[in-house]
Backbone as JSON Lines, residues from 0, in Angstrom:
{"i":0,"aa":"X","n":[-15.82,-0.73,-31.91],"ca":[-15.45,0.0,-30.73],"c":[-14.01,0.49,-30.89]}
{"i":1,"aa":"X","n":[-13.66,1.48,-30.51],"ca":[-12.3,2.52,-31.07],"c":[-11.34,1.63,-29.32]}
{"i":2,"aa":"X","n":[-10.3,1.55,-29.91],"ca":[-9.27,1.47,-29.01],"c":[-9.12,2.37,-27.58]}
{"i":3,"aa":"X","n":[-9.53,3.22,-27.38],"ca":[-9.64,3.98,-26.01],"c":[-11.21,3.43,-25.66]}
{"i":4,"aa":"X","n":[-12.07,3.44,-26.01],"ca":[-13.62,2.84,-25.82],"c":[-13.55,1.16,-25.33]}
{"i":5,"aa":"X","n":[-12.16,0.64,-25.67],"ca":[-12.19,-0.53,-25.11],"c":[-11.44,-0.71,-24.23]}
{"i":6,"aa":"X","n":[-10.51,0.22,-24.23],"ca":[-9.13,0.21,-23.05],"c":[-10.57,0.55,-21.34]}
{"i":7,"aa":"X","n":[-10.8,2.18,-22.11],"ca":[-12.14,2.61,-20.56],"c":[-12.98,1.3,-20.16]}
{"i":8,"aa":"X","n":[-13.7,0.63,-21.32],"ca":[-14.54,-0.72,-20.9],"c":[-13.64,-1.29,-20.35]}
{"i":9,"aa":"X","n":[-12.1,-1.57,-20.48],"ca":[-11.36,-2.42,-19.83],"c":[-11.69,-2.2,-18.55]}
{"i":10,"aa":"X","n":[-10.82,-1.22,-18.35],"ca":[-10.65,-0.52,-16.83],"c":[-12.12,-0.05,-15.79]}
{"i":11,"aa":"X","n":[-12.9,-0.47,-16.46],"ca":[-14.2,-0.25,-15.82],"c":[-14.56,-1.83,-14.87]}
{"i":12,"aa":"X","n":[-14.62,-2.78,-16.06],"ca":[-14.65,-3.54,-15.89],"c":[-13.88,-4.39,-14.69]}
{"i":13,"aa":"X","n":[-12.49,-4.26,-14.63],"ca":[-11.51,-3.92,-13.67],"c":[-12.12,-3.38,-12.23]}
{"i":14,"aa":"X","n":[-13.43,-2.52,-12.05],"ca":[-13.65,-1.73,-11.15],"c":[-12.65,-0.8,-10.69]}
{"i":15,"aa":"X","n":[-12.32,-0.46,-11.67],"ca":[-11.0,0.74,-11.49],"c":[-11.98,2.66,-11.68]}
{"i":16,"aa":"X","n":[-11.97,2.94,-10.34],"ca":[-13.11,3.72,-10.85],"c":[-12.32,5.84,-10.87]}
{"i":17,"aa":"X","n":[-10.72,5.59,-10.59],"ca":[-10.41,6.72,-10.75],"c":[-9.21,6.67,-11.67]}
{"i":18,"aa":"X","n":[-9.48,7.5,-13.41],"ca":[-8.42,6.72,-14.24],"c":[-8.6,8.19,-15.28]}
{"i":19,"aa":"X","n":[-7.54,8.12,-15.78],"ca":[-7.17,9.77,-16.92],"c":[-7.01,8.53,-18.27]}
{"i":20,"aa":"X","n":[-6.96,8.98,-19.52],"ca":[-6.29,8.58,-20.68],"c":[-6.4,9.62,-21.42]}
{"i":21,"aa":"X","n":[-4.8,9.58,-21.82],"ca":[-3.95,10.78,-22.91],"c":[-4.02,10.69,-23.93]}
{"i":22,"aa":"X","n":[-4.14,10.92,-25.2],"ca":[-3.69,11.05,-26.5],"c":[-2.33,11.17,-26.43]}
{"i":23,"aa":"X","n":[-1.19,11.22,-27.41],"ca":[-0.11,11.32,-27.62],"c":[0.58,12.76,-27.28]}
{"i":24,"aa":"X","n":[-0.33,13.95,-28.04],"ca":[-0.26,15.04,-27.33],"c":[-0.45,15.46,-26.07]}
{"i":25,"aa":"X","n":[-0.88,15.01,-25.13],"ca":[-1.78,15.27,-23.65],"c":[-3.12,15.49,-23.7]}
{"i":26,"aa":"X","n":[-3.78,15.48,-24.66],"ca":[-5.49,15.41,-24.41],"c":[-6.31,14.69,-23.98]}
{"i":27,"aa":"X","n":[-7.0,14.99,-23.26],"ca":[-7.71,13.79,-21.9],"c":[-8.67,13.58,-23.05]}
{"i":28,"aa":"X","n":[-9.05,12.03,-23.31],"ca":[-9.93,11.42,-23.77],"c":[-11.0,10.92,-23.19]}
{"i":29,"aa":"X","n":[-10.8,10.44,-21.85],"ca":[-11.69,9.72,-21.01],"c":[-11.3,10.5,-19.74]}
{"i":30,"aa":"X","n":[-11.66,10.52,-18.59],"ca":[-11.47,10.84,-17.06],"c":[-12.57,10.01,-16.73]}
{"i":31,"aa":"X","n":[-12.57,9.84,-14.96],"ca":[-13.41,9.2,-14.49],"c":[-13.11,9.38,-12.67]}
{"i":32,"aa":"X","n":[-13.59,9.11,-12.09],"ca":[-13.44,9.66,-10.44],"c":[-12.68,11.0,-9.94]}
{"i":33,"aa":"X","n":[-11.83,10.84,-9.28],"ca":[-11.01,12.08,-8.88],"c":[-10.51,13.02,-10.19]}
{"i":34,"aa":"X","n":[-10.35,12.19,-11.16],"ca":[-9.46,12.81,-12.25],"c":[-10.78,14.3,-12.88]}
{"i":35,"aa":"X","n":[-11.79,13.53,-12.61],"ca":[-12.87,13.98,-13.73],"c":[-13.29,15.08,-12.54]}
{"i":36,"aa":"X","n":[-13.09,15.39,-11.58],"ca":[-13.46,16.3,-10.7],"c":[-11.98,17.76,-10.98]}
{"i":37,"aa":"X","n":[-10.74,17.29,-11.46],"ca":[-10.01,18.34,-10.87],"c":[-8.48,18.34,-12.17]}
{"i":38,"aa":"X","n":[-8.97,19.3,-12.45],"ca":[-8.03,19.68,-13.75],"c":[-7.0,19.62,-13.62]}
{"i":39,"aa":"X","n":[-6.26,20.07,-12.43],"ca":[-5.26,19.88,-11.74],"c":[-4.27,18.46,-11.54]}
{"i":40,"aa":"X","n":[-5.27,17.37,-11.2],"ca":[-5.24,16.37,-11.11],"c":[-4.65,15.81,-12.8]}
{"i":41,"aa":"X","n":[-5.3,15.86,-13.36],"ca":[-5.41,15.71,-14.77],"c":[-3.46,16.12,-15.13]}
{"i":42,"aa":"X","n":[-3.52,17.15,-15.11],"ca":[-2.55,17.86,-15.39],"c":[-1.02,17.32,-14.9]}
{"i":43,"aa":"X","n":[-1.32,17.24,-13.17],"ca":[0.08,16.18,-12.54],"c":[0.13,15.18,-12.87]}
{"i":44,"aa":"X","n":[-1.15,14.11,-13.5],"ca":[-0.86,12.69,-13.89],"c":[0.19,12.82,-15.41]}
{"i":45,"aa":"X","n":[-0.74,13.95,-16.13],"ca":[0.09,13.98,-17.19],"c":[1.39,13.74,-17.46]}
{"i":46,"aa":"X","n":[2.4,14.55,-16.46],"ca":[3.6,15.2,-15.93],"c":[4.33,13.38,-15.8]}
{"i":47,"aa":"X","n":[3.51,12.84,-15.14],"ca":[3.69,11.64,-14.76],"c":[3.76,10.45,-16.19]}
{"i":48,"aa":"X","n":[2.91,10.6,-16.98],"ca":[2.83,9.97,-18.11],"c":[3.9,10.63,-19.18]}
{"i":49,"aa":"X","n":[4.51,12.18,-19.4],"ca":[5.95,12.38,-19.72],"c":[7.35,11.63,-19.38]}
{"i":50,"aa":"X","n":[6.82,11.95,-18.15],"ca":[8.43,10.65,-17.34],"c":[8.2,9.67,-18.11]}
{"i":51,"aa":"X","n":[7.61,8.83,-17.7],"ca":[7.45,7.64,-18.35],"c":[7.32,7.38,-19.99]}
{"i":52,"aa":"X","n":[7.11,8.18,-20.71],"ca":[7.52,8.29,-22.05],"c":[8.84,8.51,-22.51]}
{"i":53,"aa":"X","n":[9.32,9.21,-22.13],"ca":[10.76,9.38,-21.85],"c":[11.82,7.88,-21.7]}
{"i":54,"aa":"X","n":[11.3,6.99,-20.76],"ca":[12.0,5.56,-20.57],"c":[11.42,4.73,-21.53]}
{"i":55,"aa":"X","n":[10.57,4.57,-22.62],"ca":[10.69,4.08,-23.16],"c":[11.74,3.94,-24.54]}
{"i":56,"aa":"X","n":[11.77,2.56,-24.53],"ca":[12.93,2.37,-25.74],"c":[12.17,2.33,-26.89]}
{"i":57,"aa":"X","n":[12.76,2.32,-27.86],"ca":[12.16,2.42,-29.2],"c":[11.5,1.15,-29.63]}
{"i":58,"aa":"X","n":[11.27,0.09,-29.59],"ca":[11.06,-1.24,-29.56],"c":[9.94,-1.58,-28.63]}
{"i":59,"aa":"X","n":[10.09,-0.87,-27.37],"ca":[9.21,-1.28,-26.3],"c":[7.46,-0.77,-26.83]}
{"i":60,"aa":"X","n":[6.53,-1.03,-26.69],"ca":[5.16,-0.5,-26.68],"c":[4.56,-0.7,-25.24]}
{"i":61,"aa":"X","n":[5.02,-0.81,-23.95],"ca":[4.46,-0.53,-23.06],"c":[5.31,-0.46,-22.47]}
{"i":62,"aa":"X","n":[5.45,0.75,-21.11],"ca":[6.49,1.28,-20.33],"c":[5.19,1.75,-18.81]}
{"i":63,"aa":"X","n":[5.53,1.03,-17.58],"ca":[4.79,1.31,-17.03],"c":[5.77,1.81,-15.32]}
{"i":64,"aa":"X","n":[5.14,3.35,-14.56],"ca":[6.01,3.57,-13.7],"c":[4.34,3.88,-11.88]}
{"i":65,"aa":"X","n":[5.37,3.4,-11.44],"ca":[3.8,3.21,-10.33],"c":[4.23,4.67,-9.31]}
{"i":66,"aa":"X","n":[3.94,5.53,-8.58],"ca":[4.41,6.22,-7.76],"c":[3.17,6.22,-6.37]}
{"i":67,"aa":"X","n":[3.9,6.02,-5.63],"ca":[3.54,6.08,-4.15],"c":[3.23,6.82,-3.12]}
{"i":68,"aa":"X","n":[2.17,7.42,-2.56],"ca":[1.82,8.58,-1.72],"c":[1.36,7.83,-0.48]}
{"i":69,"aa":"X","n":[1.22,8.37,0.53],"ca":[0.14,7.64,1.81],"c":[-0.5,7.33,1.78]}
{"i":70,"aa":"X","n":[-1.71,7.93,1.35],"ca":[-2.99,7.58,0.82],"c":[-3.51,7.08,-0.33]}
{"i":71,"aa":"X","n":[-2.28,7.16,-1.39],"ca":[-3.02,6.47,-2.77],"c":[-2.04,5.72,-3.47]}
{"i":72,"aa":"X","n":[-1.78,5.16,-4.75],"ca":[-1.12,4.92,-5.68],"c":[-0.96,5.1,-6.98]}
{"i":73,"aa":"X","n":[-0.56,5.57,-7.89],"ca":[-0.52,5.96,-9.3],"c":[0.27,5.34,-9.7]}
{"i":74,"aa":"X","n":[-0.43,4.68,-10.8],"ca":[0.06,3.79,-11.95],"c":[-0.42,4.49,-13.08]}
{"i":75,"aa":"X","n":[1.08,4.77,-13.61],"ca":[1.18,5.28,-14.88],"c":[2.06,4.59,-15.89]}
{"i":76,"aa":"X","n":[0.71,4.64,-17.28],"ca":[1.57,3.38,-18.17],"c":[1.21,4.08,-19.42]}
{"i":77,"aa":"X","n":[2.11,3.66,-20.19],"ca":[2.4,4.39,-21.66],"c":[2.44,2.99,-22.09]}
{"i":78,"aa":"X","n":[1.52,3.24,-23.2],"ca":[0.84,1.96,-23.95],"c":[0.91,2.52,-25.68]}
{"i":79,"aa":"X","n":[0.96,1.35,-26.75],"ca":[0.87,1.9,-27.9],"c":[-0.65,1.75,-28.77]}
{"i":80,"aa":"X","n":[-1.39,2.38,-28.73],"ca":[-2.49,2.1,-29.24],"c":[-2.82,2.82,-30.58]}
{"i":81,"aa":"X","n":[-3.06,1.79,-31.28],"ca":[-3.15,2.45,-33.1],"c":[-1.84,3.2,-33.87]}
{"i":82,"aa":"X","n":[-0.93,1.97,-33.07],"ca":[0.56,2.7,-33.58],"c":[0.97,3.85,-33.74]}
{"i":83,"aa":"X","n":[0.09,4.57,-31.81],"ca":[0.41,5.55,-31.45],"c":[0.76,5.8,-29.92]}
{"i":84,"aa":"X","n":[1.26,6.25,-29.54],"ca":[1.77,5.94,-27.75],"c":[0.51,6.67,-26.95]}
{"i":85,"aa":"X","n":[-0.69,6.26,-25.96],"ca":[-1.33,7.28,-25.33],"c":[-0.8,6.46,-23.72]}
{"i":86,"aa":"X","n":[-0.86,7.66,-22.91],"ca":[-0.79,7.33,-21.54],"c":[-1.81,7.22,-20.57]}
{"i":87,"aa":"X","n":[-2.31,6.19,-19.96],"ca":[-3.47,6.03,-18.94],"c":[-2.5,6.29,-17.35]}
{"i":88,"aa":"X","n":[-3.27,6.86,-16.59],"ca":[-2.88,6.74,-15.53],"c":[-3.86,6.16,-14.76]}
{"i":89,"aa":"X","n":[-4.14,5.3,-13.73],"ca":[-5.38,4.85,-12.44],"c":[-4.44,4.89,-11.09]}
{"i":90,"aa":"X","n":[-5.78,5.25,-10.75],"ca":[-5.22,5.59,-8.61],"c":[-5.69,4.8,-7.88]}
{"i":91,"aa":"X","n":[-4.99,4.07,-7.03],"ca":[-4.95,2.44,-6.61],"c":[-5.13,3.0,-5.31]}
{"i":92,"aa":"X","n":[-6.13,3.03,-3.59],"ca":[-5.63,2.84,-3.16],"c":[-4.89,2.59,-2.07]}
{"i":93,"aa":"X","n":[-3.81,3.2,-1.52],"ca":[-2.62,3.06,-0.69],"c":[-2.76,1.82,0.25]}
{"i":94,"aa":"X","n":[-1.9,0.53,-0.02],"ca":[-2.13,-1.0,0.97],"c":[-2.09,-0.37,2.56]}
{"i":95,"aa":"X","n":[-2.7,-1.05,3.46],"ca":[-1.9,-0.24,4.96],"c":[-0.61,-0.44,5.35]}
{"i":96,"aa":"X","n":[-0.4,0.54,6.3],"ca":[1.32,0.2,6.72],"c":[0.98,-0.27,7.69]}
């Protein structure tokens, strides 16, 4: 099983059912709920998985940044897989106020 095929089984498993994963370049490998409906979507998580590439240090292999809306949550994490950096993002969400 390839390293993104087990990360998605991860996150499935998880019952995490709205989730993007990047290649190093930005190429969606997997989508799944909202993501897999709207290109768009796809596209701002990306944006989101740049930032967060950016803060990582050279040493680090996982750098993770969460951002907060009303209704949802995005967790975006830059992970090193096959001694290569891809970024997953999943949408958590929003706890009540």
């Amino acid at each position: 099983m390839s390293t993104v095929a087990a990360l998605k089984e991860q996150l499935l498993s998880q019952n995490v059912a709205d989730f993007v994963i990047f290649t190093p370049i930005g190429e969606v490998v997997e989508k799944s709920g909202d993501f897999a409906a709207s290109a768009h979507k796809c596209q701002s998580a990306y944006l989101i998985v740049q930032q967060c590439s950016g803060l990582m240090k050279a040493q680090e292999k996982l750098k993770r940044v969460t951002v907060t809306f009303d209704d949802a949550v995005y967790v975006a994490t830059v992970t090193t897989l096959s001694g290569k950096p891809h970024g997953v993002v999943v949408k958590r969400q929003a706890p009540p106020q």
